[in-house]
N, C-alpha and C positions, 0 to 999 in steps of 0.2 A: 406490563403495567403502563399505563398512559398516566405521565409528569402533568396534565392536566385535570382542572377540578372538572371538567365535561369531557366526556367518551369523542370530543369529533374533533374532525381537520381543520376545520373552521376555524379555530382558536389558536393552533399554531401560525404564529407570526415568522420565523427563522427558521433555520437548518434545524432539523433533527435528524442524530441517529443515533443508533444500537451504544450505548456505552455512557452516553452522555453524561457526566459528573463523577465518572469513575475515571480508574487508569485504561480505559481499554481502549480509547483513540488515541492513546500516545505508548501504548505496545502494538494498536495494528501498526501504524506509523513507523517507528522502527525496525518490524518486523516486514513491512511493504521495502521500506529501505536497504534491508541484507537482502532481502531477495533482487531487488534491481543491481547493486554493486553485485551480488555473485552471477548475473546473467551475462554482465559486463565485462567481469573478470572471464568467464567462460566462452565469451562469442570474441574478445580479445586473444585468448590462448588460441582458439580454433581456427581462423582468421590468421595467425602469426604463423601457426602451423603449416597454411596453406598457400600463403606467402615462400616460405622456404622453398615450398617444391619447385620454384621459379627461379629460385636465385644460383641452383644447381647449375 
């Protein structure tokens, strides 16, 4: 559904996307969020691991 009274592009002035006026840019958000800290937390564990083998 197009948030405008005309079907075209023209009439958007701003950003749009997918969710707009609902919760669903602030649960991708969030959900964008655990993903980057758990890539973080995992390429840090992996990384610390591989460290070790050095310190032997």
């Amino acid at each position: 559904m197009f948030p405008y009274p005309e079907a075209s592009w023209d009439v958007v002035d701003g950003a749009m996307f997918m969710g707009w006026g609902t919760s669903l840019p602030g649960m991708t958000t969030v959900i964008a969020m655990v993903i980057c800290v758990a890539v973080l937390v995992i390429g840090q564990r992996s990384e610390a691991a591989k460290a070790k083998k050095f310190d032997k």
